[in-house]
C-alpha positions in Angstrom: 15.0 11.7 15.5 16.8 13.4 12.5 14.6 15.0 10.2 16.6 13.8 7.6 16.6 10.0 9.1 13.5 8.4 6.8 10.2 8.2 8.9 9.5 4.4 7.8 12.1 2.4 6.9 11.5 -1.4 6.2 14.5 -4.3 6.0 14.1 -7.2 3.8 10.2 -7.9 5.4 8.7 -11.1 4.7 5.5 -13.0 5.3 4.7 -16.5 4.9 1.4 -17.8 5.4 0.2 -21.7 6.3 -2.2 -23.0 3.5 -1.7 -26.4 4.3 -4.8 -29.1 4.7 -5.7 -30.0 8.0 -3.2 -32.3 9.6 -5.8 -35.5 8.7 -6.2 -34.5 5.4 -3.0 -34.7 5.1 -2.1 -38.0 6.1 -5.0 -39.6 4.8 -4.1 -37.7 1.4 -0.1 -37.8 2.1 -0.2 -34.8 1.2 3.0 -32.3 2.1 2.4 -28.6 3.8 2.1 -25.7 1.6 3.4 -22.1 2.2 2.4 -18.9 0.0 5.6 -16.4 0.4 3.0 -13.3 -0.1 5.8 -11.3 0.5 9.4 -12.2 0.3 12.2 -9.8 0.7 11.1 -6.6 0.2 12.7 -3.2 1.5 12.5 0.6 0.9 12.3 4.0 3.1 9.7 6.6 3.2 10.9 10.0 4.0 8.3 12.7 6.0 6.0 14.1 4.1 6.1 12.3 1.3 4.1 9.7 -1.1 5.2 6.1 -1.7 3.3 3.9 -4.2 3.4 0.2 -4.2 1.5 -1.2 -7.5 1.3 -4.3 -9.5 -1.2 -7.4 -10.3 -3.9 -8.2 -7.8 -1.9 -11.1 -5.6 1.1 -9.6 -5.5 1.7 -9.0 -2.1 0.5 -4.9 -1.9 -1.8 -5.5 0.6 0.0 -7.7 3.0 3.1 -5.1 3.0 0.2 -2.6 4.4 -0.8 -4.7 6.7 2.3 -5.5 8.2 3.7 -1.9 8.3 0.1 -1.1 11.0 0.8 -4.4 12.5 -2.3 -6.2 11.6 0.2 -9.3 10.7 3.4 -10.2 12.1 6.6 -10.3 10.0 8.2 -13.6 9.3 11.6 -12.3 8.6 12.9 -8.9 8.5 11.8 -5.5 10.4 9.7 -2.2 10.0 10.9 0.9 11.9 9.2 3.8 12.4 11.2 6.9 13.5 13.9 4.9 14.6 11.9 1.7 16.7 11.0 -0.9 15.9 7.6 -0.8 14.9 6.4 -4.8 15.7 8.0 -4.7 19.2 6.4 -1.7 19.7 3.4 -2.2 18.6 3.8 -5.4 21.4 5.0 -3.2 24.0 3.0 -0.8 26.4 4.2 1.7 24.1 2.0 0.2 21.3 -1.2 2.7 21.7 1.0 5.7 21.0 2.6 4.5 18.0 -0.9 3.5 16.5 -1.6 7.0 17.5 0.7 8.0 15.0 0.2 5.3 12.3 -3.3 4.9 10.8 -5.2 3.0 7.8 -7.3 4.0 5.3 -9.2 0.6 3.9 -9.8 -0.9 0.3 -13.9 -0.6 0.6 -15.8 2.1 2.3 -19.0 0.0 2.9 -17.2 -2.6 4.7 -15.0 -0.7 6.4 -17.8 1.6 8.6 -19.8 -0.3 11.2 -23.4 0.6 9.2 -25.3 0.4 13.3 -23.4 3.4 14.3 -23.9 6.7 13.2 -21.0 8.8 12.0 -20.7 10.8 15.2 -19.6 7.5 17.0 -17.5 6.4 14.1 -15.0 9.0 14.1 -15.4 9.6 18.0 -14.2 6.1 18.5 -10.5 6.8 18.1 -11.0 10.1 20.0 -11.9 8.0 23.0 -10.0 4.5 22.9 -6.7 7.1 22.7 -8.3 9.6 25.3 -7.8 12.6 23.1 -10.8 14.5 24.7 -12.6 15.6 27.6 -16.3 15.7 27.8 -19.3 15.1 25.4 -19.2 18.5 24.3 -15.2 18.6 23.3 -15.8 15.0 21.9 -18.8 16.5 19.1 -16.9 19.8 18.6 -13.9 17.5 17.4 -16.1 15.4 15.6 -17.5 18.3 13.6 -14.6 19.8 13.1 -12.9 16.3 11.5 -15.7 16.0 9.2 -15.6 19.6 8.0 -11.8 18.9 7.6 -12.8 16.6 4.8 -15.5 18.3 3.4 -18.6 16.8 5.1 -20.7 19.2 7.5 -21.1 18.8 11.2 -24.6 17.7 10.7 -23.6 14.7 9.1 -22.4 13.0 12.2 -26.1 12.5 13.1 -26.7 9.9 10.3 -25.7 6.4 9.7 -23.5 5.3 6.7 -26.3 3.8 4.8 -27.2 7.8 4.1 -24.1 8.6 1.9 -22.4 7.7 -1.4 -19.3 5.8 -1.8 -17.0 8.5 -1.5 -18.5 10.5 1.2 -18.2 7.2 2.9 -14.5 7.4 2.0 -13.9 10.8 3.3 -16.0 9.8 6.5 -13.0 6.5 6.7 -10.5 9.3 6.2 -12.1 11.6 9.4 -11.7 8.8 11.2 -8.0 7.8 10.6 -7.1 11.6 10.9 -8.5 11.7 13.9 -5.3 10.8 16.3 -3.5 13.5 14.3 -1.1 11.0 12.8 2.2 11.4 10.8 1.9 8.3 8.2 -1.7 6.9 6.8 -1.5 3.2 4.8 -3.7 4.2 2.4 -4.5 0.4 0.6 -6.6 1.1 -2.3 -9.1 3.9 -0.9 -10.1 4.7 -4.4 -10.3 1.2 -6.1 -14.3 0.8 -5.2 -15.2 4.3 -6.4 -16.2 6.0 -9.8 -13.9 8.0 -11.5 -15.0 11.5 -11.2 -15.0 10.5 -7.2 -11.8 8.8 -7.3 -10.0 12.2 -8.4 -12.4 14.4 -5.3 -11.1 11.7 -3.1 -7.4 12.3 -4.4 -7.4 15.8 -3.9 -8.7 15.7 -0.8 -5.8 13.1 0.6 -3.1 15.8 -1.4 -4.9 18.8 0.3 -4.4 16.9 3.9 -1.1 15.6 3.0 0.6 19.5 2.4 -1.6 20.9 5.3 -0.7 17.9 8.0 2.8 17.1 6.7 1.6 14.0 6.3 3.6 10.5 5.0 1.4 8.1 2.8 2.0 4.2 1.7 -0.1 4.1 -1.3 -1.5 0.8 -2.9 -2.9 0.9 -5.6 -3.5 -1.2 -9.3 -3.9 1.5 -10.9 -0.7 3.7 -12.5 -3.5 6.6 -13.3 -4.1 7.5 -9.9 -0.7 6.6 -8.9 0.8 9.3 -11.1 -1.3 12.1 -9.6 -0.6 10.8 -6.3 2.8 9.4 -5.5 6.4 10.8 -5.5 8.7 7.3 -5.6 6.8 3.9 -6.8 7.4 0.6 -5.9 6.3 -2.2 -8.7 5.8 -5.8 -7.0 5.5 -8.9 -8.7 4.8 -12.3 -6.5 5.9 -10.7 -3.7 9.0 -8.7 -4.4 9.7 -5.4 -5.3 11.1 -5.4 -9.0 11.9 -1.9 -9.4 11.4 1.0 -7.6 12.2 4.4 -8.6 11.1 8.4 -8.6 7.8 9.0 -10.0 9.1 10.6 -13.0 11.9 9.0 -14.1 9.5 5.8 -13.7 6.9 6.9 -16.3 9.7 8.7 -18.3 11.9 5.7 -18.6 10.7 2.6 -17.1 13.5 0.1 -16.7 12.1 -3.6 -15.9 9.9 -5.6 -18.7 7.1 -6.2 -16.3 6.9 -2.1 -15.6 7.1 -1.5 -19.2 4.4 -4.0 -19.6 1.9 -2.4 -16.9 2.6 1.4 -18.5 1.9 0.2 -21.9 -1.5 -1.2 -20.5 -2.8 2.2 -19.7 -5.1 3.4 -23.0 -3.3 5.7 -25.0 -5.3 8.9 -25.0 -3.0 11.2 -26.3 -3.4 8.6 -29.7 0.9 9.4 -29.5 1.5 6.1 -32.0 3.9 4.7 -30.2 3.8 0.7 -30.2 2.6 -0.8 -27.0 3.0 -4.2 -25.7 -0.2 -5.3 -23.5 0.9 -7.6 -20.4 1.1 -10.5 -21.5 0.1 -13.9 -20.0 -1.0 -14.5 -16.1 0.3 -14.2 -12.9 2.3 -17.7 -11.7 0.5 -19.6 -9.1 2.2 -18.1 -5.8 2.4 -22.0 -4.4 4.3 -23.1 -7.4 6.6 -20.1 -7.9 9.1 -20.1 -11.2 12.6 -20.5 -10.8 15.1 -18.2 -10.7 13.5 -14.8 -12.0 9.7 -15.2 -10.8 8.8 -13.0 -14.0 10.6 -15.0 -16.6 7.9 -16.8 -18.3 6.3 -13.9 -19.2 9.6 -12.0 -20.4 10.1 -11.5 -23.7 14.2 -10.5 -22.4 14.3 -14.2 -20.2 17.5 -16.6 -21.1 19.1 -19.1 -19.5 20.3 -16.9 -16.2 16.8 -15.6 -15.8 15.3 -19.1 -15.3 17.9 -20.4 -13.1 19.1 -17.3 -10.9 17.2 -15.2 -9.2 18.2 -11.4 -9.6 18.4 -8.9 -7.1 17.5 -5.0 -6.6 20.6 -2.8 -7.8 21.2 0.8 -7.6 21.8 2.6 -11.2 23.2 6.2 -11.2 19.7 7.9 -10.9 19.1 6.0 -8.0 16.4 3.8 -9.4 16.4 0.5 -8.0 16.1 -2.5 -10.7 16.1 -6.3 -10.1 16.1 -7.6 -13.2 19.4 -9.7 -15.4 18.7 -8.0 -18.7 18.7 -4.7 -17.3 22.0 -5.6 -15.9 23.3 -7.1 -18.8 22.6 -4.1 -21.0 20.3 -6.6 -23.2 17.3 -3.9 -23.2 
């Protein structure tokens, strides 16, 4: 493909899932089905090399978006393609073990996420062998090692089990382990959320060291706008499933269009004490089975009139290619 053709591209993706009662419970209860639309409608493009950041309130739909681009669900509606196939059919196909060669996932918790009976030498070999990317036990430990030193770990460390390391050498052994197909995009779905601070940024720099050495393509999830800022070059802000604006990393935190994005920046303490007023987010999330009409963010909008409750609005292109959905952004009102 083009170098200039987007290396993940993703069409109005949608999943749906079943939280209905059993089938008795519902007839004895007469009660009717119930479907959460976790996401609903969402599309954007990733070019190589590059960083995009999803972000928004836990239950908006972040993580199922990852999990549908590595096809751990299956779409509802819409497509994902990666370099120009379809990714889901692919992933179906015979074909499907080299694309997942070249797509990998970086999980939310790093004590969850490592199987704590194996040591770390048959963590990060496992990939290496279910691809059949070497030869040999001796080619299978020298990439080993050399994986782990990649991410600053030693050799050495492959001899011991997860239980002997922190948090975020436990992250950076997750990282080995996805790196270790040599792939061109990582689903990175909150890799720092469950570490401190001071490990969060070691973390960080490690994925931007990898990133400009590998050329590799990143979806980011994250809750928090700190680490997206030192991370990501466009960001995506979700609300109930949709993407509500989405825009370069700069001219987001420069000039954040939609109310809820305003509301999430003006959440972030204030260390440079600048004075400027700040709005906290206001109110909760809408339950996701009882959605609002028209704009889902309308109840919580100090901008919503009578449009915004009855029509729902869409994403827009403005002249600096940011990407708003919202009526009083349209209108001119803010």
């Amino acid at each position: 493909m083009s170098s200039n053709t987007p290396l993940v591209e993703v069409q109005d993706l949608s999943k749906t899932f079943d939280v209905s009662l059993p089938w008795l419970n519902r007839v004895l209860e007469r009660k009717e089905r119930l479907f959460v639309h976790a996401v609903d409608g969402v599309s954007f493009a990733i070019e190589r090399g590059t960083t995009l950041a999803l972000v928004g309130e836990s239950g908006c739909g972040k993580s199922t978006v990852a999990r549908l681009l590595v096809g751990l669900y299956e779409p509802t509606r819409g497509s994902v393609s990666f370099d120009g196939v379809d990714a889901a059919r692919t992933l179906a196909s015979r074909d499907g073990l080299t694309l997942r060669r070249r797509m990998q996932m970086i999980f939310q918790d790093p004590y969850a996420s490592l199987n704590p009976r194996w040591k770390v030498q048959e963590i990060v070999a496992e990939p290496l062998r279910e691809h059949g990317l070497v030869s040999g036990a001796g080619e299978l430990r020298e990439r080993v090692g050399e994986l782990l030193r990649s991410v600053g770990l030693t050799a050495s460390d492959g001899d011991k089990f997860p239980h002997q390391f922190s948090g975020g050498q436990r992250q950076r052994i997750s990282i080995a382990r996805a790196l270790a197909t040599q792939p061109e995009f990582l689903v990175c779905d909150e890799p720092t959320s469950a570490l401190d601070v001071s490990v969060q940024a070691q973390v960080l720099n490690l994925m931007k060291d990898l990133q400009r050495q590998r050329g590799l393509s990143y979806l980011f999830i994250s809750h928090n706008l700190a680490v997206v800022r030192h991370v990501a070059d466009r960001v995506g802000v979700m609300y109930l499933g949709r993407l509500v604006e989405l825009a370069p990393k700069a001219e987001l935190f420069a000039r954040p269009r939609h109310p809820y994005t305003r509301m999430l920046l003006d959440a972030i303490p204030d260390i440079h004490m600048t004075g400027r007023s700040r709005t906290p987010v206001q109110g909760e999330v809408p339950n996701p089975l009882q959605p609002p009409s028209g704009c889902s963010f309308h109840p919580r909008c100090p901008h919503a009139n009578e449009r915004c409750k009855a029509e729902r609005p869409v994403l827009r292109v403005d002249a600096t290619s940011v990407q708003v959905a919202c009526h009083a952004v349209e209108e001119r009102r803010i």
